[in-house]
ZADO-1210 file (C-alpha; in nm, 4 decimals, padded with zeros to 6 digits):
<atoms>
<atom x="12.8663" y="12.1869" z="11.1885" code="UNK" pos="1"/>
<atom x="12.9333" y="11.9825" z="11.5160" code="UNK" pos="2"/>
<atom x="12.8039" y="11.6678" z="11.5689" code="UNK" pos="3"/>
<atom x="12.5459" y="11.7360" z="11.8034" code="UNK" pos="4"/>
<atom x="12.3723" y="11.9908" z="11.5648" code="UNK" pos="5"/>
<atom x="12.4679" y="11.7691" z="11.2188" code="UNK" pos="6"/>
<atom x="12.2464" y="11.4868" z="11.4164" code="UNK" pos="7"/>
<atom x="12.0007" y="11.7696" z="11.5231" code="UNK" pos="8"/>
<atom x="11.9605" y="11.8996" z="11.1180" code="UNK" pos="9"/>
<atom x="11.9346" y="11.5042" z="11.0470" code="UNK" pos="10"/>
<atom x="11.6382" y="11.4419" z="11.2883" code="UNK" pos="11"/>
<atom x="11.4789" y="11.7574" z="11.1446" code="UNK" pos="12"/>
<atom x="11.5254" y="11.6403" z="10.7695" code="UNK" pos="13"/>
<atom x="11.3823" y="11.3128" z="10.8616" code="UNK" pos="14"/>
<atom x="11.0439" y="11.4440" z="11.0338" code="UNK" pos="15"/>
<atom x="10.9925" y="11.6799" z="10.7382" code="UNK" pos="16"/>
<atom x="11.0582" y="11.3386" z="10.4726" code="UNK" pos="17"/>
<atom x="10.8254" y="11.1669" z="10.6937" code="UNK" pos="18"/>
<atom x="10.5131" y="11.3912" z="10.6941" code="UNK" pos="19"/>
<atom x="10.5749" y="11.4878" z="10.3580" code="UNK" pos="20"/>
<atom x="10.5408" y="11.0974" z="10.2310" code="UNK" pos="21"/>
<atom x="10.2515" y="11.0442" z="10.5100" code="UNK" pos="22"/>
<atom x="10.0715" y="11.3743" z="10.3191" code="UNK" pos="23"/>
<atom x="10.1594" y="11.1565" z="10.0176" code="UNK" pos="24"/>
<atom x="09.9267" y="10.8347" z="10.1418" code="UNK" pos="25"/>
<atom x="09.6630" y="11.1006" z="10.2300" code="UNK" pos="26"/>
<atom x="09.6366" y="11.1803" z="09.8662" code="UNK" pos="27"/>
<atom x="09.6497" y="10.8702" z="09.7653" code="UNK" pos="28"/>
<atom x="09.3902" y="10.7672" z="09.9971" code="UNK" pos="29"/>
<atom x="09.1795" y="11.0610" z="09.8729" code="UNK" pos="30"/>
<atom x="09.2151" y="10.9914" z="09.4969" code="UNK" pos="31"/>
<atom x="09.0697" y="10.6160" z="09.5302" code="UNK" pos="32"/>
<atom x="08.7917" y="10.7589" z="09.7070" code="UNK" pos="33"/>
<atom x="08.7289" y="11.0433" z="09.4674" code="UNK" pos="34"/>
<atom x="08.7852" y="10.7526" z="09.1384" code="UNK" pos="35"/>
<atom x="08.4959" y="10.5060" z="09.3780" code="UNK" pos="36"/>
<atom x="08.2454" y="10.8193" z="09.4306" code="UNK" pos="37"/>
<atom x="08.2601" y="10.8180" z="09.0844" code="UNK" pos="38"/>
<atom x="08.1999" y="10.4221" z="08.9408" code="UNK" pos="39"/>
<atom x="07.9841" y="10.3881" z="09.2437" code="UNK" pos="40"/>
<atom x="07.8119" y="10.7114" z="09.2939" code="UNK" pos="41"/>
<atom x="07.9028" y="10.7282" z="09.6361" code="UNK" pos="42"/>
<atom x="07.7884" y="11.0891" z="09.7937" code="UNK" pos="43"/>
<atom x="07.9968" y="10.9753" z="10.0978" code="UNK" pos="44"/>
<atom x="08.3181" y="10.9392" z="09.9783" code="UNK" pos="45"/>
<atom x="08.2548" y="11.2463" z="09.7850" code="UNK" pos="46"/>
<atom x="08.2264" y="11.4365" z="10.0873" code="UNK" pos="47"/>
<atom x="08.4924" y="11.2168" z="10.2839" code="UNK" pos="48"/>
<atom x="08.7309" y="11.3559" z="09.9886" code="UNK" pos="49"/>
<atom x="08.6298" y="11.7137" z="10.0205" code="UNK" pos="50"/>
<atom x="08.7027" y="11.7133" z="10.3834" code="UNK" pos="51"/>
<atom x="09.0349" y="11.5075" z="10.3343" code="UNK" pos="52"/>
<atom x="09.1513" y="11.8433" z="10.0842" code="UNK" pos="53"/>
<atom x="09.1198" y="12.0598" z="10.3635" code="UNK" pos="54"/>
<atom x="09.3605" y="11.8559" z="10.6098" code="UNK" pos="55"/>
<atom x="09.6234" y="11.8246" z="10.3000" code="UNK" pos="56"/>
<atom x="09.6525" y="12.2341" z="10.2848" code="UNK" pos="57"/>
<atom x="09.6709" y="12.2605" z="10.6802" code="UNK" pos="58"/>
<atom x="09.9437" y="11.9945" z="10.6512" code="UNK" pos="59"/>
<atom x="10.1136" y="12.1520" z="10.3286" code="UNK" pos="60"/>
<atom x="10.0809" y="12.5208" z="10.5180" code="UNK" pos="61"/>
<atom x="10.2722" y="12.3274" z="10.8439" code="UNK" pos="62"/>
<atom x="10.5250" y="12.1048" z="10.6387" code="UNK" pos="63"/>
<atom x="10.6158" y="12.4831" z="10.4718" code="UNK" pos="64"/>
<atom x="10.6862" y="12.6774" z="10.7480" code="UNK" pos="65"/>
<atom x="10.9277" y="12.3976" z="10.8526" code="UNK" pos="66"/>
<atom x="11.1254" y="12.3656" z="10.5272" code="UNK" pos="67"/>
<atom x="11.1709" y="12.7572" z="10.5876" code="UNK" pos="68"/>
<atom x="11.3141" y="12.8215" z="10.9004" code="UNK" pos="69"/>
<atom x="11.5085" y="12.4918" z="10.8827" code="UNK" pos="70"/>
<atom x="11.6588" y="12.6480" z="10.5927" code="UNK" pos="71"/>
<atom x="11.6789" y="12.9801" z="10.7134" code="UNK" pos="72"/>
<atom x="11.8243" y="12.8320" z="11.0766" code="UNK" pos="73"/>
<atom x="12.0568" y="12.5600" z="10.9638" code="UNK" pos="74"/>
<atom x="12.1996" y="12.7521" z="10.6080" code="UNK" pos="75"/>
<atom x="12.2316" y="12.3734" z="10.4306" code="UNK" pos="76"/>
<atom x="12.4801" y="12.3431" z="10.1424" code="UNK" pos="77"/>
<atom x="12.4732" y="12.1237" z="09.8308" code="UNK" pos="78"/>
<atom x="12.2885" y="11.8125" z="09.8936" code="UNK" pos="79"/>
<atom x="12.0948" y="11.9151" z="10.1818" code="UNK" pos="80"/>
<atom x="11.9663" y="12.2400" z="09.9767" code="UNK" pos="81"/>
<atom x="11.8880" y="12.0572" z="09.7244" code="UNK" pos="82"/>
<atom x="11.6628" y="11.7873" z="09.9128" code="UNK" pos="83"/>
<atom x="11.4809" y="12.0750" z="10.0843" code="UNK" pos="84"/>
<atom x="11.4036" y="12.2456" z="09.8002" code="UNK" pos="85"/>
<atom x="11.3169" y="11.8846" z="09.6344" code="UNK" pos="86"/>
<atom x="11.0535" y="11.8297" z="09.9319" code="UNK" pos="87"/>
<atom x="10.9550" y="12.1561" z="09.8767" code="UNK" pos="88"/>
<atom x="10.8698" y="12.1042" z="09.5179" code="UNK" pos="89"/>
<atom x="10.6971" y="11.7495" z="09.5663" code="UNK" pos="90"/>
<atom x="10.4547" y="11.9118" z="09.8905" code="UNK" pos="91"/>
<atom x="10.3365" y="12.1438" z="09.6169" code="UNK" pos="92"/>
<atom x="10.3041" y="11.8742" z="09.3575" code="UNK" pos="93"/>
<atom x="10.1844" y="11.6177" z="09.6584" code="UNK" pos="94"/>
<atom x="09.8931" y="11.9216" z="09.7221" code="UNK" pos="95"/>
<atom x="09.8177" y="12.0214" z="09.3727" code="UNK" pos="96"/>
<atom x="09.7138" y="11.5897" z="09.3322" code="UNK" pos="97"/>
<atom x="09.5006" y="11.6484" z="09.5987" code="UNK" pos="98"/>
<atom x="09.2670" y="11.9426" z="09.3995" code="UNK" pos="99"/>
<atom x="09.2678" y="11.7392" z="09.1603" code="UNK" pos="100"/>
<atom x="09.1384" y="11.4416" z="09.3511" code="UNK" pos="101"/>
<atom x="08.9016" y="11.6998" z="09.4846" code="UNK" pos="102"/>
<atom x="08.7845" y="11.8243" z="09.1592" code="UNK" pos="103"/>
<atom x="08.7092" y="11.4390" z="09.0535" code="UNK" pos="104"/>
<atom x="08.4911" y="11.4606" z="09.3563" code="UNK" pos="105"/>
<atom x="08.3130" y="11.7316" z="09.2587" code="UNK" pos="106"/>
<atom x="08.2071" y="11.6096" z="08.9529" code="UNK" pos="107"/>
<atom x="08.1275" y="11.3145" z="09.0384" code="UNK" pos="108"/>
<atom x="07.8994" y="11.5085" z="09.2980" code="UNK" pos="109"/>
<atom x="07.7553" y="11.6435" z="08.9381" code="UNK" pos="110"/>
<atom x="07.7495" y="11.3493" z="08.7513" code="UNK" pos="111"/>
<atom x="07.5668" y="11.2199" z="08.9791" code="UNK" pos="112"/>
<atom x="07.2413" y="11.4619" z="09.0310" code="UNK" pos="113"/>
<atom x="07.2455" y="11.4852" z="08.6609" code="UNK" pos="114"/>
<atom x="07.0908" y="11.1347" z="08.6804" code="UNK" pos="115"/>
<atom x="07.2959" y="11.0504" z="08.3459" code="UNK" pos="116"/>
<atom x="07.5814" y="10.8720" z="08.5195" code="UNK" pos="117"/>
<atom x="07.4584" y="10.5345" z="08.3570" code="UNK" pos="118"/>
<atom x="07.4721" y="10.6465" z="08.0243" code="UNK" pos="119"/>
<atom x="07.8232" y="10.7778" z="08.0388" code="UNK" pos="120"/>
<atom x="08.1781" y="10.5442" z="07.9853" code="UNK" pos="121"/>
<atom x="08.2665" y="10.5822" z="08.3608" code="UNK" pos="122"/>
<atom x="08.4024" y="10.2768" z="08.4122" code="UNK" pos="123"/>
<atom x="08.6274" y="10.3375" z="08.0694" code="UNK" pos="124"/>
<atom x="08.8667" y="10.5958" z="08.2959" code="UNK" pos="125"/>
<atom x="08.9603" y="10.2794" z="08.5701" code="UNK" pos="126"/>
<atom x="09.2765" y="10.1735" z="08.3815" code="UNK" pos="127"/>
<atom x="09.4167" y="10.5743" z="08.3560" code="UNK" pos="128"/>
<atom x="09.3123" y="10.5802" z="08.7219" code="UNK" pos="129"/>
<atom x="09.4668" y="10.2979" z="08.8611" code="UNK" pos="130"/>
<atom x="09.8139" y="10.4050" z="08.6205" code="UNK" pos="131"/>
<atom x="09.7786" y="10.7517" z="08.7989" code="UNK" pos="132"/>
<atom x="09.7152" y="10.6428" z="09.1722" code="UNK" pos="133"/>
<atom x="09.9993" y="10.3646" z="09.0996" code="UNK" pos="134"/>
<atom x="10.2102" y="10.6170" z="08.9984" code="UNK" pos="135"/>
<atom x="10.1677" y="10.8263" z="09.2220" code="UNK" pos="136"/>
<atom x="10.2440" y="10.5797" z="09.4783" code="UNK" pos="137"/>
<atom x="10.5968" y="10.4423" z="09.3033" code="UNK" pos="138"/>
<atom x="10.6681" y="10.8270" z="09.3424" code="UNK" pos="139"/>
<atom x="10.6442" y="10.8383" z="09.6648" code="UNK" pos="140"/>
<atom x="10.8203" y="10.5053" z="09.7233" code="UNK" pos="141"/>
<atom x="11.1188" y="10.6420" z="09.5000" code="UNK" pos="142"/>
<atom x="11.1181" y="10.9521" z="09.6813" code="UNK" pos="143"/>
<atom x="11.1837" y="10.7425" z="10.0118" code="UNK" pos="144"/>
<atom x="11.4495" y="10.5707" z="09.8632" code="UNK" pos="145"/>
<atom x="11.6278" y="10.8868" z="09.6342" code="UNK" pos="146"/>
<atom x="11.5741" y="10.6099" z="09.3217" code="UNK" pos="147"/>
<atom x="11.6755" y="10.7453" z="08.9669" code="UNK" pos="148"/>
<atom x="11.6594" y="10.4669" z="08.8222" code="UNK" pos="149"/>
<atom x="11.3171" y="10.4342" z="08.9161" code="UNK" pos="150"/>
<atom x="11.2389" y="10.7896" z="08.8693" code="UNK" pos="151"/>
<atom x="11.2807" y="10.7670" z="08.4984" code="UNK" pos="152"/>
<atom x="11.0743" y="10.4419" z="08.4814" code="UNK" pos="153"/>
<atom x="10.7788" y="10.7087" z="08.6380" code="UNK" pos="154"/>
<atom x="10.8846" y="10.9311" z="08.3792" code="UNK" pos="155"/>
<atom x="10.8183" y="10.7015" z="08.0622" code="UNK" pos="156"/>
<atom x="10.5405" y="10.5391" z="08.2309" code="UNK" pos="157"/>
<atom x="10.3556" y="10.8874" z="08.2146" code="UNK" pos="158"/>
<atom x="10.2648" y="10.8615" z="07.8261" code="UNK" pos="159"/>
<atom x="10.0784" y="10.5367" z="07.8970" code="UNK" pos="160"/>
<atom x="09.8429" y="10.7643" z="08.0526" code="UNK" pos="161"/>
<atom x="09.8281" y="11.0157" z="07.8151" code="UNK" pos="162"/>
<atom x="09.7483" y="10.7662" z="07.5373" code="UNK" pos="163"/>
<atom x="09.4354" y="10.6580" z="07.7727" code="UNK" pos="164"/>
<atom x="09.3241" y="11.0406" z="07.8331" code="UNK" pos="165"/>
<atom x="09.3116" y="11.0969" z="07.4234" code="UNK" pos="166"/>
<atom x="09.1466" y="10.7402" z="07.3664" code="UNK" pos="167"/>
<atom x="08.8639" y="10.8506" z="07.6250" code="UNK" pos="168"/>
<atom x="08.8234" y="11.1589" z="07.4622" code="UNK" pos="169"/>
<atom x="08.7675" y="11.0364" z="07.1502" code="UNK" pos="170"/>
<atom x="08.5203" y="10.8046" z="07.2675" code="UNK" pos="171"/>
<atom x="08.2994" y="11.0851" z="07.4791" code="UNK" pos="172"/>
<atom x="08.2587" y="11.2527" z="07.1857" code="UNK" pos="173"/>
<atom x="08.0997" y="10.9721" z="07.0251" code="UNK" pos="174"/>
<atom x="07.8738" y="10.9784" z="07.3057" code="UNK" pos="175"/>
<atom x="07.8026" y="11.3654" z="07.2891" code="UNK" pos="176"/>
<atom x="07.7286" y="11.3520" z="06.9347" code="UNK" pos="177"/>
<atom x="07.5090" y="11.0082" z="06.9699" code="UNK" pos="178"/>
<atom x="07.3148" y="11.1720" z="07.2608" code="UNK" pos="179"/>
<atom x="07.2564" y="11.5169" z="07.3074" code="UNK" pos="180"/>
<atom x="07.0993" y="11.4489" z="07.6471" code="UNK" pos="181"/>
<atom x="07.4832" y="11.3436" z="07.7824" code="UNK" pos="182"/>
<atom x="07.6537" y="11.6485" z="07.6566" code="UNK" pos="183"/>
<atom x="07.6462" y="11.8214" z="08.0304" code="UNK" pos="184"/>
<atom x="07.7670" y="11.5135" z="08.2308" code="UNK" pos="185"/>
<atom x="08.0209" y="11.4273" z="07.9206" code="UNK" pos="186"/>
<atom x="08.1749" y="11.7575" z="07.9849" code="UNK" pos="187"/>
<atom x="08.2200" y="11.6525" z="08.3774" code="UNK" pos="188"/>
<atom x="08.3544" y="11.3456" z="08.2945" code="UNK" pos="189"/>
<atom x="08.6079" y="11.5249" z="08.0338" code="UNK" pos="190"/>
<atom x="08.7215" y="11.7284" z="08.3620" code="UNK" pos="191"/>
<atom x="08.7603" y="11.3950" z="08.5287" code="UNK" pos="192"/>
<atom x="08.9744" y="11.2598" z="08.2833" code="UNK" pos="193"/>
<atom x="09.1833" y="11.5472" z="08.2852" code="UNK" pos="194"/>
<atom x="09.2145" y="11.5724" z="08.6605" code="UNK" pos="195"/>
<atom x="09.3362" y="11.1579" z="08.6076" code="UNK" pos="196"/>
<atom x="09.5935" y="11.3200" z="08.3308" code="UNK" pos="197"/>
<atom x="09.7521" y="11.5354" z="08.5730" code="UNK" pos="198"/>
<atom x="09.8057" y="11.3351" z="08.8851" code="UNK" pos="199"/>
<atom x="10.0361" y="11.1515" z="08.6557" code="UNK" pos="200"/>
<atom x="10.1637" y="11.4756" z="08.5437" code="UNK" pos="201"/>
<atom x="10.2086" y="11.5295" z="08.9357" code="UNK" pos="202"/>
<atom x="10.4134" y="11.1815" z="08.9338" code="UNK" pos="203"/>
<atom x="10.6226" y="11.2437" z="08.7006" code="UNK" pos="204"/>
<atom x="10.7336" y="11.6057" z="08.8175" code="UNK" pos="205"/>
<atom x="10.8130" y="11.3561" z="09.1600" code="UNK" pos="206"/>
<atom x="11.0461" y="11.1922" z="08.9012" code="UNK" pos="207"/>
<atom x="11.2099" y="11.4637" z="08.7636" code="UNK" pos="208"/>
<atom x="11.2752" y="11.6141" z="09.1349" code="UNK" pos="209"/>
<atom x="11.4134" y="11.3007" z="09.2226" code="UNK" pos="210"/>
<atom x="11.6754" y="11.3430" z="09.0092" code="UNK" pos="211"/>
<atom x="11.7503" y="11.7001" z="09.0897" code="UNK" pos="212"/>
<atom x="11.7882" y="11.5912" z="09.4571" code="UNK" pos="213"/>
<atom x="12.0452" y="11.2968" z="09.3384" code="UNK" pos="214"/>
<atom x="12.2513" y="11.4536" z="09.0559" code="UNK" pos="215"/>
<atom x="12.1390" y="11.8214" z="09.0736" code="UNK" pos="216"/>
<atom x="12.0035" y="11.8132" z="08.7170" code="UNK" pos="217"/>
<atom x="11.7042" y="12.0164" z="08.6605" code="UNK" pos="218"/>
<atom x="11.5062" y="11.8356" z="08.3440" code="UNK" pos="219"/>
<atom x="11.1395" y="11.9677" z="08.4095" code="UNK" pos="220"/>
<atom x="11.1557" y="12.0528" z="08.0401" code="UNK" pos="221"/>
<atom x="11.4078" y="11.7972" z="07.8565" code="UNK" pos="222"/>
<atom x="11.2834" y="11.5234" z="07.6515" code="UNK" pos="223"/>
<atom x="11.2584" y="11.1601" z="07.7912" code="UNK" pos="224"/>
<atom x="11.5471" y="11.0922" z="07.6059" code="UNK" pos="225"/>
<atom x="11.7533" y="11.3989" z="07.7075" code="UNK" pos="226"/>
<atom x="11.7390" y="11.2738" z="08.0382" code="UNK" pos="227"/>
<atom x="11.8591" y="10.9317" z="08.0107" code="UNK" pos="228"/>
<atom x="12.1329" y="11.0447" z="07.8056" code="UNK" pos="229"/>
<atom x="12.2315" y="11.2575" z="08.0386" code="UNK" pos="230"/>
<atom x="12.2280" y="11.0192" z="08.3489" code="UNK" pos="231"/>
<atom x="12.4369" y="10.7461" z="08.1659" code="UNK" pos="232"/>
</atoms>
């Protein structure tokens, strides 16, 4: 490859990094507003987040047809491959966030004309919210930066919010059984707390491609300590 079309194929990996991580701060954007709707009952930002979904998939759809005829135009090797297949695996993660900042939305949409919002633990999901969105967002930042190190941080960080998710559900139960009246709007709120669970589930796969873009190890299904083991 000369160097007129190596500094072509770099300007053309850079524009796809850079609307992939600006898709990034749109779902970030859209899961604080989706977690607010919620503690606030905010019909606004319900439908601001709704809306917001449908610009991520036209974005996603665009960002895709570029990764693929870059790929099928400039034939990259090695590193290159791997990063666009990387950024092709976090646009799908980046978008799958985004339903599930949507589906937060939605039932908070529920919640809320079940009138029973006040009786329910809302504000009890904050903390796994705030460990999601941040993750998310050191994701992102270590995707920018091609960060291992930081990439398995995301990775252990994950189980903090799994511990939250199966605290919460423990605790809506006790509400369900307490107060039959809540079952219906508990069972929202469960979804809610599992949408929460997988945005970090979303981070961490960001973490894990991270890695496979750096060192070309795949470890989607190795153990935390597999991983640093095999990075030392």
């Amino acid at each position: 490859m000369d160097k007129h079309i190596s500094s072509q194929f770099d300007a053309e990996l850079n524009s796809i990094s850079t609307r992939v991580l600006e898709m990034g701060g749109m779902v970030e954007r859209q899961i604080q507003w989706a977690v607010q709707a919620l503690l606030e009952e905010d019909e606004e930002l319900v439908r601001r987040v709704l809306e917001t979904e449908r610009t991520i998939n036209e974005v996603e759809l665009a960002v895709d047809a570029d990764l693929s005829t870059t790929i099928a135009r400039r034939q990259p090797t090695a590193r290159d491959l791997r990063f666009l297949i990387g950024i092709s695996k976090t646009l799908g993660n980046l978008e799958r966030a985004g339903d599930e900042a949507a589906r937060i939305a939605r039932m908070a949409g529920s919640i809320m004309q079940s009138g029973q919002g006040r009786r329910l633990p809302v504000g009890e999901l904050r903390l796994a919210a705030d460990l999601a969105a941040g993750l998310l967002r050191r994701a992102l930042d270590a995707l920018a930066r091609l960060d291992v190190e930081e990439a398995v941080a995301i990775m252990r960080e994950d189980d903090r919010i799994d511990v939250e998710f199966n605290g919460f559900v423990r605790k809506l139960v006790t509400y369900m059984m307490e107060d039959a009246r809540t079952i219906s709007p508990s069972l929202d709120l469960l979804f809610v707390a599992k949408a929460i669970e997988r945005i970090g589930d979303h981070a961490k796969n960001i973490g894990e491609i991270i890695i496979y873009i750096v060192k070309g190890l795949d470890v989607r299904h190795a153990a935390l300590e597999q991983v640093e083991t095999a990075l030392r």
